[in-house]
C-alpha positions in Angstrom: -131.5 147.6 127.3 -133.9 150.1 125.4 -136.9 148.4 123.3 -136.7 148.5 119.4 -139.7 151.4 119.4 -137.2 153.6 121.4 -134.6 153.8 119.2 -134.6 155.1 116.1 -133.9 152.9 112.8 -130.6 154.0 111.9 -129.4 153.4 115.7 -130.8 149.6 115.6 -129.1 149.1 112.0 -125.4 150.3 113.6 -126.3 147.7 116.7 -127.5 145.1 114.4 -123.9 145.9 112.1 -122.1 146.1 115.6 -123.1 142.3 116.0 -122.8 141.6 112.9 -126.3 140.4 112.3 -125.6 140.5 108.1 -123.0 137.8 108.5 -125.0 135.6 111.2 -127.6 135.6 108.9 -126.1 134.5 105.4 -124.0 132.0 107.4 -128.1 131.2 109.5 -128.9 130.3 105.6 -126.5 128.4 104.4 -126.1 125.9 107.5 -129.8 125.5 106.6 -129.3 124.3 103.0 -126.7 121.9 104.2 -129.9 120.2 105.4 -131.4 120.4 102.4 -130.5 118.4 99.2 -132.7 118.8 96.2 -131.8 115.3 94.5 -133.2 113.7 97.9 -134.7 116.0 100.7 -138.4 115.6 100.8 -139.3 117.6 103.9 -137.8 120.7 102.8 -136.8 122.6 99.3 -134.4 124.9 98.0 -137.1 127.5 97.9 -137.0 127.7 101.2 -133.7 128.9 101.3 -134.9 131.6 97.8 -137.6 133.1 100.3 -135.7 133.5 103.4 -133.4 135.7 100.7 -134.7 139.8 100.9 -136.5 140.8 97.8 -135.6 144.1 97.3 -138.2 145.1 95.1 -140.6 143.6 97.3 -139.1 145.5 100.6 -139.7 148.4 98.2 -143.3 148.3 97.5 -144.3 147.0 100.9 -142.6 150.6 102.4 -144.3 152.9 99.7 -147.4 151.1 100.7 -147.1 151.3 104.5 -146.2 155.2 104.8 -149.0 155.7 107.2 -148.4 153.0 109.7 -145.6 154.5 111.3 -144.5 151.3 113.6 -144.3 149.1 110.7 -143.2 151.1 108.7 -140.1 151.2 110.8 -139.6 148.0 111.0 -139.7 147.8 106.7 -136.6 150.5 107.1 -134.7 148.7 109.3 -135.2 145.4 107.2 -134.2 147.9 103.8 -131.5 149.2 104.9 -129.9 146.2 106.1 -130.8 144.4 103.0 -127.9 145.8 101.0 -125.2 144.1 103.1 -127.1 140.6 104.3 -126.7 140.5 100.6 -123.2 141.3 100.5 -122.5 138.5 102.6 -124.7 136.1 100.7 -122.7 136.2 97.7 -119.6 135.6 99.7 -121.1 132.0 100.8 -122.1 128.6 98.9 -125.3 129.1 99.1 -126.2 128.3 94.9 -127.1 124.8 94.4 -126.1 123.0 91.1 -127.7 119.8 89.5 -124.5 118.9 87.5 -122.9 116.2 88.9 -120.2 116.7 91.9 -121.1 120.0 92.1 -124.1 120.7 94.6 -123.7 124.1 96.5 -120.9 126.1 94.7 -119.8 129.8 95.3 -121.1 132.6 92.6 -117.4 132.9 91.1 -118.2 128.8 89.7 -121.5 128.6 89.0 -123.6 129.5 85.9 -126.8 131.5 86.3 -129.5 130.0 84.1 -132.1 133.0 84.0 -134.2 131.4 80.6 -138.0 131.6 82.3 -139.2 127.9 83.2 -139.9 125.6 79.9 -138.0 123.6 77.4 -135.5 126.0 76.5 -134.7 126.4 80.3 -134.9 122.8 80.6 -132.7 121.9 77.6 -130.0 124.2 78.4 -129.7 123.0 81.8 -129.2 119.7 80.5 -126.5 120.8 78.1 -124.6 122.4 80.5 -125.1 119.7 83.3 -123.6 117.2 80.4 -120.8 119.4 80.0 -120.0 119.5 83.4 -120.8 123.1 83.8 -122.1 124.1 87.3 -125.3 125.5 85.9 -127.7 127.3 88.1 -131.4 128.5 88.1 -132.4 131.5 90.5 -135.4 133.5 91.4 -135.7 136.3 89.8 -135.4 138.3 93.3 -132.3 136.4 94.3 -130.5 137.4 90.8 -131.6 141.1 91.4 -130.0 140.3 94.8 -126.8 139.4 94.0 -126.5 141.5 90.8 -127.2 144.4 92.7 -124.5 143.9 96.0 -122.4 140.8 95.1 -119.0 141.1 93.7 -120.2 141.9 89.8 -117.2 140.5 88.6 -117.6 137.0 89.5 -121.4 136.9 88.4 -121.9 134.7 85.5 -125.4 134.7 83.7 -125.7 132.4 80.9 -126.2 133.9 77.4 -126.0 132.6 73.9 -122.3 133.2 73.8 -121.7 130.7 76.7 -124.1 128.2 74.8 -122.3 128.6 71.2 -119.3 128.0 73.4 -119.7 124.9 75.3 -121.7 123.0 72.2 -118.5 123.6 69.9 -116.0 122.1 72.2 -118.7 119.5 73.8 -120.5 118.6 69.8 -121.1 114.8 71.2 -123.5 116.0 73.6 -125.6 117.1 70.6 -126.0 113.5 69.2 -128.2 112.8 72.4 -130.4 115.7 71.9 -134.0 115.3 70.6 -135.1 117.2 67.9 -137.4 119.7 69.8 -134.9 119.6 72.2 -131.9 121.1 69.3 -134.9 123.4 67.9 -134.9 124.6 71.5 -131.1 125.6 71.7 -131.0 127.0 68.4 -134.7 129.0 69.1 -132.8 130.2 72.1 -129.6 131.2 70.6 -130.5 133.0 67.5 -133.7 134.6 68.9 -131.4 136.4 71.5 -128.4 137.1 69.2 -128.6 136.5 65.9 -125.2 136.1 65.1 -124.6 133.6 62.3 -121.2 133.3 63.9 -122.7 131.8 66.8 -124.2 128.9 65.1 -120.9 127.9 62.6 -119.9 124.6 62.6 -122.7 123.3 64.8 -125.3 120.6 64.0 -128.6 122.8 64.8 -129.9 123.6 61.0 -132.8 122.1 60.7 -134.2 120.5 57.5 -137.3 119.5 55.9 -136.8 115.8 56.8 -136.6 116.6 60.4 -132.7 116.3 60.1 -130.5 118.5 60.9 -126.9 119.2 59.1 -124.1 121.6 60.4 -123.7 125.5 59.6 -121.4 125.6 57.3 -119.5 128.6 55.6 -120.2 130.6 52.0 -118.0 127.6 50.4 -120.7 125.3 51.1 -123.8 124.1 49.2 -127.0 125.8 49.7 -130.3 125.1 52.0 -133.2 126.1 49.6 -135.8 128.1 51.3 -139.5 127.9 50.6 -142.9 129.5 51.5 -144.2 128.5 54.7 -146.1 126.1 53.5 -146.0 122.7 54.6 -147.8 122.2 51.4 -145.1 123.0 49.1 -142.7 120.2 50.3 -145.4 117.6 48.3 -143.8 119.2 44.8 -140.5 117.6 45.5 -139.3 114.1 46.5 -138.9 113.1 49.7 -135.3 112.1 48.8 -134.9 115.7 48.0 -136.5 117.2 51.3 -132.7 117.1 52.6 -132.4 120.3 50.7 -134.7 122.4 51.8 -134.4 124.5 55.6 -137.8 123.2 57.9 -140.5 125.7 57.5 -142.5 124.3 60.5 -139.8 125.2 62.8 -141.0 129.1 64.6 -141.6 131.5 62.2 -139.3 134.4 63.6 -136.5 131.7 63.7 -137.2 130.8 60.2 -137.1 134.3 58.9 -133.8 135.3 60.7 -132.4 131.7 59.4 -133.8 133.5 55.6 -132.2 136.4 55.9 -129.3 137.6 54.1 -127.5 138.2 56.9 -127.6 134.6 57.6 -127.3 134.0 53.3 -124.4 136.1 53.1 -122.9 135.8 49.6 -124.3 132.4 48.9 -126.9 132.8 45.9 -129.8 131.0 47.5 -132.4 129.9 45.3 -135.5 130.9 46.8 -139.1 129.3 46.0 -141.5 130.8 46.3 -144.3 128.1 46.0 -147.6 127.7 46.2 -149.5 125.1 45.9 -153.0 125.7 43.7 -156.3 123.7 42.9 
Protein backbone atom coordinates (compact mmCIF):
# COMPACT_ATOMS: atom_id res chain seq x y z
CA UNK A 1 0.00 0.00 0.00
CA UNK A 2 1.68 3.39 -0.94
CA UNK A 3 2.53 5.82 2.14
CA UNK A 4 0.42 9.08 2.50
CA UNK A 5 3.77 11.32 1.25
CA UNK A 6 3.39 9.28 -2.03
CA UNK A 7 0.33 10.18 -3.09
CA UNK A 8 -0.88 13.19 -3.83
CA UNK A 9 -3.77 15.05 -1.61
CA UNK A 10 -6.58 14.79 -3.98
CA UNK A 11 -5.84 10.88 -4.45
CA UNK A 12 -5.92 10.29 -0.42
CA UNK A 13 -9.27 12.50 -0.25
CA UNK A 14 -10.99 10.05 -3.16
CA UNK A 15 -9.59 6.91 -0.90
CA UNK A 16 -10.58 8.50 2.24
CA UNK A 17 -14.34 9.21 0.37
CA UNK A 18 -14.03 5.58 -1.07
CA UNK A 19 -14.16 4.37 2.61
CA UNK A 20 -16.21 6.66 3.56
CA UNK A 21 -14.06 8.25 6.22
CA UNK A 22 -16.73 11.54 6.41
CA UNK A 23 -19.43 9.21 7.68
CA UNK A 24 -17.11 7.04 10.13
CA UNK A 25 -16.21 10.07 11.58
CA UNK A 26 -19.59 12.08 12.39
CA UNK A 27 -20.97 8.75 13.42
CA UNK A 28 -16.91 8.32 15.62
CA UNK A 29 -18.51 11.71 17.27
CA UNK A 30 -21.69 11.10 18.10
CA UNK A 31 -21.20 7.50 19.70
CA UNK A 32 -18.75 9.61 21.78
CA UNK A 33 -21.38 12.05 23.11
CA UNK A 34 -23.62 9.21 24.07
CA UNK A 35 -20.95 8.91 26.70
CA UNK A 36 -21.24 12.19 27.66
CA UNK A 37 -24.15 13.82 29.51
CA UNK A 38 -23.81 17.40 30.48
CA UNK A 39 -26.45 17.33 33.48
CA UNK A 40 -24.13 14.47 35.03
CA UNK A 41 -20.73 13.49 33.23
CA UNK A 42 -17.89 14.82 35.17
CA UNK A 43 -14.95 13.16 33.34
CA UNK A 44 -15.78 14.51 30.11
CA UNK A 45 -17.76 17.66 28.45
CA UNK A 46 -19.62 18.56 25.55
CA UNK A 47 -16.72 20.68 24.39
CA UNK A 48 -15.02 17.83 23.72
CA UNK A 49 -17.26 16.79 21.14
CA UNK A 50 -17.20 21.16 19.81
CA UNK A 51 -13.28 20.68 19.28
CA UNK A 52 -13.15 17.40 17.65
CA UNK A 53 -15.65 19.43 15.09
CA UNK A 54 -13.25 21.13 12.02
CA UNK A 55 -13.04 24.88 12.26
CA UNK A 56 -13.00 26.07 9.03
CA UNK A 57 -11.70 29.31 9.58
CA UNK A 58 -9.12 27.90 11.61
CA UNK A 59 -8.09 25.11 8.86
CA UNK A 60 -7.91 28.38 6.86
CA UNK A 61 -5.41 30.38 8.58
CA UNK A 62 -3.31 27.50 9.71
CA UNK A 63 -2.78 26.68 5.59
CA UNK A 64 -2.04 30.43 4.62
CA UNK A 65 0.35 30.23 7.45
CA UNK A 66 2.07 26.94 6.62
CA UNK A 67 2.80 27.64 2.69
CA UNK A 68 6.43 26.90 3.11
CA UNK A 69 6.34 23.59 4.97
CA UNK A 70 5.39 21.57 2.16
CA UNK A 71 4.64 18.07 4.24
CA UNK A 72 2.36 19.86 6.49
CA UNK A 73 1.05 21.72 4.46
CA UNK A 74 -0.32 18.65 2.80
CA UNK A 75 -1.66 17.24 5.39
CA UNK A 76 -3.80 20.92 6.23
CA UNK A 77 -5.22 20.22 2.45
CA UNK A 78 -6.24 16.95 2.87
CA UNK A 79 -7.85 17.84 6.33
CA UNK A 80 -9.64 21.22 4.16
CA UNK A 81 -10.84 19.55 1.66
CA UNK A 82 -12.49 16.90 3.46
CA UNK A 83 -13.96 19.31 5.93
CA UNK A 84 -16.83 20.28 3.72
CA UNK A 85 -18.42 16.79 3.74
CA UNK A 86 -17.37 15.43 7.55
CA UNK A 87 -19.63 18.42 7.97
CA UNK A 88 -22.26 17.29 5.71
CA UNK A 89 -22.61 14.31 7.66
CA UNK A 90 -22.54 15.99 10.98
CA UNK A 91 -25.69 17.85 10.39
CA UNK A 92 -27.32 14.63 9.33
CA UNK A 93 -26.69 13.15 13.02
CA UNK A 94 -27.93 13.99 16.80
CA UNK A 95 -25.03 15.33 17.72
CA UNK A 96 -26.69 19.02 19.42
CA UNK A 97 -27.36 18.66 22.91
CA UNK A 98 -30.31 20.48 24.56
CA UNK A 99 -30.84 21.44 28.34
CA UNK A 100 -34.72 21.56 28.02
CA UNK A 101 -36.14 18.82 29.53
CA UNK A 102 -36.72 15.32 27.53
CA UNK A 103 -34.86 16.61 24.96
CA UNK A 104 -30.91 15.97 25.31
CA UNK A 105 -29.23 15.27 21.84
CA UNK A 106 -31.72 16.29 19.05
CA UNK A 107 -31.25 16.58 15.23
CA UNK A 108 -30.63 20.36 13.63
CA UNK A 109 -34.27 20.22 11.99
CA UNK A 110 -35.61 20.35 16.14
CA UNK A 111 -33.41 22.27 17.84
CA UNK A 112 -33.00 26.03 18.45
CA UNK A 113 -29.61 27.67 18.00
CA UNK A 114 -28.94 30.10 20.80
CA UNK A 115 -26.02 32.21 19.21
CA UNK A 116 -26.53 35.44 22.06
CA UNK A 117 -22.61 35.67 23.30
CA UNK A 118 -22.27 34.21 26.95
CA UNK A 119 -24.10 36.50 29.76
CA UNK A 120 -27.58 37.22 31.04
CA UNK A 121 -29.27 37.72 27.93
CA UNK A 122 -27.88 34.27 26.73
CA UNK A 123 -28.68 32.94 30.02
CA UNK A 124 -32.24 34.29 30.29
CA UNK A 125 -33.24 33.25 26.95
CA UNK A 126 -32.22 29.82 27.41
CA UNK A 127 -34.27 29.73 30.29
CA UNK A 128 -37.31 31.00 28.53
CA UNK A 129 -37.14 28.74 25.93
CA UNK A 130 -36.17 25.58 28.14
CA UNK A 131 -39.61 26.67 30.13
CA UNK A 132 -41.39 26.63 27.01
CA UNK A 133 -40.26 23.36 26.12
CA UNK A 134 -38.36 24.58 23.21
CA UNK A 135 -35.17 22.38 22.39
CA UNK A 136 -32.81 25.38 22.68
CA UNK A 137 -29.24 25.06 21.81
CA UNK A 138 -25.94 26.99 22.42
CA UNK A 139 -22.89 26.36 19.79
CA UNK A 140 -19.44 27.51 19.18
CA UNK A 141 -19.17 29.84 17.03
CA UNK A 142 -17.00 27.41 14.62
CA UNK A 143 -19.57 24.65 14.91
CA UNK A 144 -22.45 27.27 13.66
CA UNK A 145 -20.14 28.45 10.78
CA UNK A 146 -19.93 24.63 10.33
CA UNK A 147 -23.23 23.69 9.87
CA UNK A 148 -24.42 26.93 8.31
CA UNK A 149 -21.95 26.59 5.73
CA UNK A 150 -22.66 22.58 4.59
CA UNK A 151 -25.77 21.39 6.55
CA UNK A 152 -29.03 21.32 4.99
CA UNK A 153 -29.88 25.34 5.39
CA UNK A 154 -33.36 24.74 5.48
CA UNK A 155 -33.68 22.97 8.65
CA UNK A 156 -31.16 25.40 10.47
CA UNK A 157 -32.94 27.42 13.06
CA UNK A 158 -31.03 30.33 14.82
CA UNK A 159 -32.90 32.11 17.39
CA UNK A 160 -33.86 35.74 16.79
CA UNK A 161 -36.22 38.26 18.36
CA UNK A 162 -39.00 37.02 16.21
CA UNK A 163 -38.83 33.47 17.76
CA UNK A 164 -38.62 35.26 21.32
CA UNK A 165 -41.73 37.75 20.71
CA UNK A 166 -43.29 34.44 19.61
CA UNK A 167 -42.92 31.99 22.32
CA UNK A 168 -43.40 34.79 25.24
CA UNK A 169 -47.00 35.61 23.63
CA UNK A 170 -48.27 32.15 23.57
CA UNK A 171 -46.19 31.05 26.92
CA UNK A 172 -47.03 34.87 29.04
CA UNK A 173 -47.02 32.73 32.48
CA UNK A 174 -43.46 31.99 32.07
CA UNK A 175 -42.97 35.80 32.39
CA UNK A 176 -44.46 36.01 35.98
CA UNK A 177 -41.29 33.90 37.10
CA UNK A 178 -38.87 36.17 35.62
CA UNK A 179 -36.80 38.61 37.64
CA UNK A 180 -36.70 42.00 36.81
CA UNK A 181 -33.05 42.13 35.31
CA UNK A 182 -33.94 39.08 33.96
CA UNK A 183 -37.28 40.78 31.74
CA UNK A 184 -34.86 43.99 31.18
CA UNK A 185 -32.69 41.27 29.65
CA UNK A 186 -35.33 39.85 27.10
CA UNK A 187 -36.66 43.08 26.26
CA UNK A 188 -32.72 44.65 26.00
CA UNK A 189 -32.41 41.78 23.68
CA UNK A 190 -35.37 42.07 21.61
CA UNK A 191 -35.71 45.68 20.80
CA UNK A 192 -31.87 46.34 20.62
CA UNK A 193 -31.81 43.80 17.61
CA UNK A 194 -35.20 44.71 16.02
CA UNK A 195 -36.87 47.46 17.10
CA UNK A 196 -40.18 46.59 16.10
CA UNK A 197 -42.82 47.86 18.47
CA UNK A 198 -44.91 45.03 17.03
CA UNK A 199 -42.63 42.69 18.59
CA UNK A 200 -43.20 43.83 22.05
CA UNK A 201 -47.42 44.27 21.92
CA UNK A 202 -49.24 42.76 24.36
CA UNK A 203 -46.33 41.52 26.46
CA UNK A 204 -45.47 42.44 30.08
CA UNK A 205 -41.76 43.85 29.39
CA UNK A 206 -42.41 47.86 29.84
CA UNK A 207 -40.63 48.78 32.43
CA UNK A 208 -41.60 51.58 34.94
CA UNK A 209 -40.21 53.86 37.39
CA UNK A 210 -41.39 51.70 40.37
CA UNK A 211 -39.45 48.75 39.02
CA UNK A 212 -42.86 47.36 37.69
CA UNK A 213 -43.48 46.51 34.66
CA UNK A 214 -47.09 46.79 32.66
CA UNK A 215 -47.87 45.34 29.14
CA UNK A 216 -47.46 47.11 25.64
CA UNK A 217 -50.48 48.24 24.83
CA UNK A 218 -51.88 49.90 21.58
CA UNK A 219 -52.55 53.81 20.63
CA UNK A 220 -56.06 53.37 22.56
CA UNK A 221 -54.24 53.07 25.68
CA UNK A 222 -53.05 55.54 28.39
CA UNK A 223 -49.71 57.05 28.11
CA UNK A 224 -46.12 56.14 29.88
CA UNK A 225 -44.66 59.75 30.55
CA UNK A 226 -41.12 59.98 29.73
CA UNK A 227 -38.52 62.10 31.56
CA UNK A 228 -34.86 63.20 31.46
CA UNK A 229 -32.56 60.62 32.52
CA UNK A 230 -32.32 61.66 35.62
CA UNK A 231 -32.91 59.56 38.44
CA UNK A 232 -33.27 62.89 40.17
CA UNK A 233 -36.32 64.02 38.57
CA UNK A 234 -38.54 61.09 39.88
CA UNK A 235 -38.19 63.01 43.59
CA UNK A 236 -40.75 65.84 41.91
CA UNK A 237 -43.55 63.44 41.93
CA UNK A 238 -45.04 60.92 44.33
CA UNK A 239 -44.12 57.68 44.62
CA UNK A 240 -47.80 56.69 44.07
CA UNK A 241 -47.37 58.33 40.83
CA UNK A 242 -43.98 56.71 39.65
CA UNK A 243 -46.41 54.00 37.95
CA UNK A 244 -46.60 56.59 35.20
CA UNK A 245 -43.54 57.24 34.25
CA UNK A 246 -41.17 54.65 31.69
CA UNK A 247 -37.68 53.58 33.97
CA UNK A 248 -34.95 55.90 33.05
CA UNK A 249 -32.27 53.68 34.67
CA UNK A 250 -32.98 50.93 32.42
CA UNK A 251 -29.92 51.09 29.24
CA UNK A 252 -29.86 54.18 27.68
CA UNK A 253 -30.08 53.04 23.87
CA UNK A 254 -33.17 50.93 25.11
CA UNK A 255 -34.63 53.93 26.67
CA UNK A 256 -34.33 56.07 23.69
CA UNK A 257 -35.70 53.61 21.13
CA UNK A 258 -38.61 52.88 23.87
CA UNK A 259 -38.83 57.31 23.48
CA UNK A 260 -39.11 57.35 20.05
CA UNK A 261 -41.92 58.13 18.00
CA UNK A 262 -41.78 55.17 16.32
CA UNK A 263 -42.48 53.49 19.46
CA UNK A 264 -45.10 56.76 20.41
CA UNK A 265 -46.87 56.44 17.34
CA UNK A 266 -49.89 58.75 17.47
CA UNK A 267 -50.21 58.83 21.19
CA UNK A 268 -49.53 62.46 22.42
CA UNK A 269 -46.98 61.72 25.04
CA UNK A 270 -46.32 64.32 27.45
CA UNK A 271 -42.79 64.67 27.67
CA UNK A 272 -40.78 66.29 30.81
CA UNK A 273 -38.22 67.52 30.48
CA UNK A 274 -36.94 68.01 34.14
CA UNK A 275 -34.28 69.04 35.82
CA UNK A 276 -33.72 69.18 39.04
CA UNK A 277 -31.88 72.73 40.27
CA UNK A 278 -30.25 74.04 43.63
Amino acid sequence: MPSLNSLCKDDVCIKLRQIKFPQAYALFLKNLSRLINPATTLNLTIDLIWQLMPDIDEHQRLLNQNQNHSLQQQHLKIIHNLTPDIWVEIGKQELFFSATDGWGYVAIEDMIINNVEAGPIQDVLTLVFSEANAPIVILPAHVINGLCKYSNKHYLQVMTPFHASELLAKNSIILSRLTYEQKVSLLTYIILNDPDPGLVIELNLLPLANNQFITFQGKQASPIYLIDNNTDVLKLFQEKNYDKFLNPNIDRKLYDILSSENFQGMITVLLFLLYLRS
